[in-house]
C-alpha positions in Angstrom: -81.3 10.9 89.5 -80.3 11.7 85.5 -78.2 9.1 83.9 -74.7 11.2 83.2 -73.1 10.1 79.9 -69.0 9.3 80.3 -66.0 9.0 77.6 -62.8 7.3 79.1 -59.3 8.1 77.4 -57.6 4.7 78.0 -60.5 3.1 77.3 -58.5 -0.4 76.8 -56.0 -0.4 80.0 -56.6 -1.5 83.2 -58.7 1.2 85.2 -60.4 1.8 81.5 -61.9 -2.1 81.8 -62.7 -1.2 85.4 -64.6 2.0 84.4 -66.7 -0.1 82.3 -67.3 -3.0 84.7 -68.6 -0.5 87.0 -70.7 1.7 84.6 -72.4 -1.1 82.9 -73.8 -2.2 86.3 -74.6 1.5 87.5 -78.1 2.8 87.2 -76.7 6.5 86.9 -73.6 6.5 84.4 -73.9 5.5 80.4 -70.6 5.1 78.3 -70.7 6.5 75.2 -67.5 5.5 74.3 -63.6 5.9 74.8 -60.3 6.4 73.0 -56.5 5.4 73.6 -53.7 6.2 71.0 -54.5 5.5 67.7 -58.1 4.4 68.3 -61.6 5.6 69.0 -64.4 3.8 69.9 -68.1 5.0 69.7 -70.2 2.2 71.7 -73.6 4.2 70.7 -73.1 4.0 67.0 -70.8 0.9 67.2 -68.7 2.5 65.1 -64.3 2.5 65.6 -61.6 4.5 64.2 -58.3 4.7 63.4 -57.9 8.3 64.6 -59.9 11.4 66.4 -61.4 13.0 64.3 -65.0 12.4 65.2 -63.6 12.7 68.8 -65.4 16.2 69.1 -69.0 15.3 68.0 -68.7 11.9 70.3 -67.6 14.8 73.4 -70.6 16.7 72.7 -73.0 13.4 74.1 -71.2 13.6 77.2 -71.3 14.7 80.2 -67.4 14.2 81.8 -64.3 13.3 79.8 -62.3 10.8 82.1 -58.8 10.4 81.5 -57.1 7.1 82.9 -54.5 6.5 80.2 -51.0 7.1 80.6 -48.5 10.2 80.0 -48.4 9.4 76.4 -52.1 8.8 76.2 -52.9 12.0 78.4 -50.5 13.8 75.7 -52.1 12.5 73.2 -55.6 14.3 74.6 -54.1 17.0 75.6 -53.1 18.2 72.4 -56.4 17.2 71.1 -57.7 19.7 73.1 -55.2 22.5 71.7 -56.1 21.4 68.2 -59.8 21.4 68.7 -62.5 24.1 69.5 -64.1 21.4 72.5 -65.4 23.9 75.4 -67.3 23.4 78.5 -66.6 19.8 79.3 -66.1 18.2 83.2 -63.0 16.6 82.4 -61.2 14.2 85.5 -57.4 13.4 84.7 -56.6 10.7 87.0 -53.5 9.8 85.1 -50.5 9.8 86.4 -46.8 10.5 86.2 -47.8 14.1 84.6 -44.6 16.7 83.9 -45.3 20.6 85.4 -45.6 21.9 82.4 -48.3 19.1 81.1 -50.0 20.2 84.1 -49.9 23.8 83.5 -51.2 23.3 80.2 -54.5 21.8 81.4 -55.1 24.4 84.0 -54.6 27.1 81.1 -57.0 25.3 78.8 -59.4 25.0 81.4 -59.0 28.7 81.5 -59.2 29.7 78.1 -61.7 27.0 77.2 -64.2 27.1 80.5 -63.5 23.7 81.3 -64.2 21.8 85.0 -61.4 20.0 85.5 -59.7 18.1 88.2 -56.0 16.6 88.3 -56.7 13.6 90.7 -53.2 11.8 90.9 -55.2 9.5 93.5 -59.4 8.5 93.3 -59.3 7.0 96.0 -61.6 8.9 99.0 -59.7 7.4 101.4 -56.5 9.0 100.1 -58.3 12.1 100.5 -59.3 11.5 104.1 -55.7 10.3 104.9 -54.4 14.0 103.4 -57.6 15.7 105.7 -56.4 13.8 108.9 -52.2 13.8 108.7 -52.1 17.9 107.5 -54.6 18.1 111.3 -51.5 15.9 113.1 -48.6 17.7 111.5 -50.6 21.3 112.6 -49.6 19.8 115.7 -47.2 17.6 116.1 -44.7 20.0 114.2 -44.9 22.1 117.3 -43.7 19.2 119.5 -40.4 18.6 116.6 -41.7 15.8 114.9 -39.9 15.0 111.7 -42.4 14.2 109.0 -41.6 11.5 106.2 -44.1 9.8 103.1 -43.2 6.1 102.2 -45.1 4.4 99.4 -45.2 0.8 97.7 -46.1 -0.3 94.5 -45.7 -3.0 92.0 -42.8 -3.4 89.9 -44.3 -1.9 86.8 -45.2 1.1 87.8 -43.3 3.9 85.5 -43.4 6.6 87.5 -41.4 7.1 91.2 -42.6 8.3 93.5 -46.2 8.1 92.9 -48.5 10.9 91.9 -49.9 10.1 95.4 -47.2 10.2 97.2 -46.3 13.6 96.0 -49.9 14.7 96.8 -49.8 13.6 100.1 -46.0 15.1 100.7 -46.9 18.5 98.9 -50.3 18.9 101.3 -48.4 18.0 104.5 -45.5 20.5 103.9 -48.1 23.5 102.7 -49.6 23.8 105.5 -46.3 23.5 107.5 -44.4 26.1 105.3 -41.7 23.2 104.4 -40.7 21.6 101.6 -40.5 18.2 99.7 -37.6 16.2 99.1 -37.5 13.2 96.8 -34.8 10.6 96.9 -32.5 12.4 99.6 -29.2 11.5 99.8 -27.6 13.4 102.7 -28.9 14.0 106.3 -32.1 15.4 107.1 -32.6 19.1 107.4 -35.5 20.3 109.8 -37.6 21.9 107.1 -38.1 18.8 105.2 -40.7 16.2 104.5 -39.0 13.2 102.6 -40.4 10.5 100.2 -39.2 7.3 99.9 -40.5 4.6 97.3 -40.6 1.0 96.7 -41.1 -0.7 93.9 -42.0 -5.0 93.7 -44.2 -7.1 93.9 -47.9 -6.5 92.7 -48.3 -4.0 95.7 -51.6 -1.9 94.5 -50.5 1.3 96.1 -49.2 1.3 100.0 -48.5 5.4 101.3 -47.9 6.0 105.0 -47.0 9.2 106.6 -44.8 8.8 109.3 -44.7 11.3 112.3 -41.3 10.8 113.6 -40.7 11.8 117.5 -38.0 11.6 119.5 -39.9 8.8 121.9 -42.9 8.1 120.2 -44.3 7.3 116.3 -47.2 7.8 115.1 -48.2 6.8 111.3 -51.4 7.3 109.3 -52.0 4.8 106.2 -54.0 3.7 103.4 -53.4 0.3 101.4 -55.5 -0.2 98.5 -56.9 -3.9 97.7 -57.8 -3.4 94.2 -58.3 -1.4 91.4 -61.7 -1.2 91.5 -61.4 1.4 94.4 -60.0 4.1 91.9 -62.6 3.1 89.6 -65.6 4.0 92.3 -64.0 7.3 93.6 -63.2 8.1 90.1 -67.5 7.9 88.9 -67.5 9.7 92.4 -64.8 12.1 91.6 -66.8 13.0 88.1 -70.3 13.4 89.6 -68.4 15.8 91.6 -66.6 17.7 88.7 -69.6 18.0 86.7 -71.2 20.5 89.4 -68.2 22.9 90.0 -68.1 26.1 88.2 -65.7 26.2 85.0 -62.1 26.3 86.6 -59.3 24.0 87.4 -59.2 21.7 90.8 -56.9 19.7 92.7 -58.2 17.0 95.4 -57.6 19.3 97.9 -60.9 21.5 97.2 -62.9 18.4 97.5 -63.6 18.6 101.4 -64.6 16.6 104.3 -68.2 17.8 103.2 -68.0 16.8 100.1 -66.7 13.7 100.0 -69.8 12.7 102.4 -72.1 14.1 99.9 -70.6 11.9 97.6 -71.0 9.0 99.2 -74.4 9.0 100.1 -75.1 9.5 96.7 -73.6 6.8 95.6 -72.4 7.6 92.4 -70.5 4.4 91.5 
């Protein structure tokens, strides 16, 4: 198996030191380097800056861009990207917290430039699985008038509510039902609806359940994360999958059932 060649934007936050943890004990990924705001860090020449400017020659000894930073940080690279001539790069944004038109942006570049890249508000394969198995139930249950609502839990410090997960999760559960999302309601419930609720405290990882609500029976399908270093696997995961799509922009749901066991027999992380 070829050894494929990584850059991390957030390089010095929390999944960035996992990313590394991980690579430096992986027989098939190599950092080359990373950047956050302000800094760039070339590990192959040892050499660190104050800005980006050698940002493009360091991209062209890669093989996948992956973005864990923050808003400001993924603002930061994606104007980089308007700025620059960079084309042709597998590029994996697993930040989250990401405004439409932020999102929009990246999906035109990845247009206009030929870029593979996939918004991932969640890494985690198991998230994946738990979107596969609830949007089967809700095919379902909706027939037998269910009500369908996404509760999540995280730590006190997380900026954004309700999680980029959360809204994943939501968002795929109503599409297939022809609903809609509501975040933060604050009257009664209409029929067409599948609600969010959030909680913040704690050190909670990430907690997401999607309760199927009946009028003499529940049924909920969940996934708790235990650490951080599970976004860090599916992430290497994630990228050995981005690198083999045609140029385009993804979303986790065209990662399928298939897929994600091709990915893990590989085992990419």
């Amino acid at each position: 198996m070829s050894i494929q060649r990584v850059w991390i934007n957030g390089l010095s936050g929390k999944m960035g030191l996992e990313l590394q943890t991980l690579i430096a004990s992986s027989e098939r990924w190599d950092l080359v380097g990373g950047t956050s705001i302000g800094e760039l860090v070339d590990r192959e020449s040892g050499v660190a800056d104050t800005d980006w400017k050698r940002l493009p020659e360091c991209l062209n000894r890669t093989d996948v861009l992956i973005d864990f930073s923050a808003p400001a940080g993924n603002a930061s690279l994606l104007k980089f990207f308007q700025d620059s001539s960079v084309r042709d790069k597998a590029v994996l944004i697993g930040t989250t917290g990401l405004d439409r038109d932020q999102r929009q942006e990246w999906k035109r570049l990845a247009t206009e430039r030929g870029l593979r890249l996939l918004l991932a508000p969640n890494t985690s394969l198991g998230v994946l699985l738990t979107l596969k198995v609830s949007q089967q139930l809700a095919g379902v249950l909706d027939n037998f008038n269910f009500d369908i609502e996404v509760v999540e839990s995280h730590h006190r410090a997380k900026i954004d509510a309700p999680s980029g997960t959360a809204k994943f999760l939501a968002e795929g559960v109503a599409k297939v039902l022809d609903k809609k999302t509501i975040y933060g309601r604050t009257g009664q419930r209409q029929p067409q609806e599948v609600g969010v609720a959030s909680l913040r405290g704690g050190s909670v990882f990430g907690e997401h359940e999607i309760r199927f609500l009946g009028d003499h029976e529940e049924l909920v399908v969940s996934h708790r994360a235990l650490s951080r270093t599970l976004f860090a696997q599916g992430a290497l995961l994630l990228a050995g999958w981005i690198i083999s799509r045609s140029p385009g922009a993804y979303g986790l749901e065209d990662v399928s059932i298939e897929d994600m066991l091709k990915l893990l027999q590989t085992k990419g992380a």
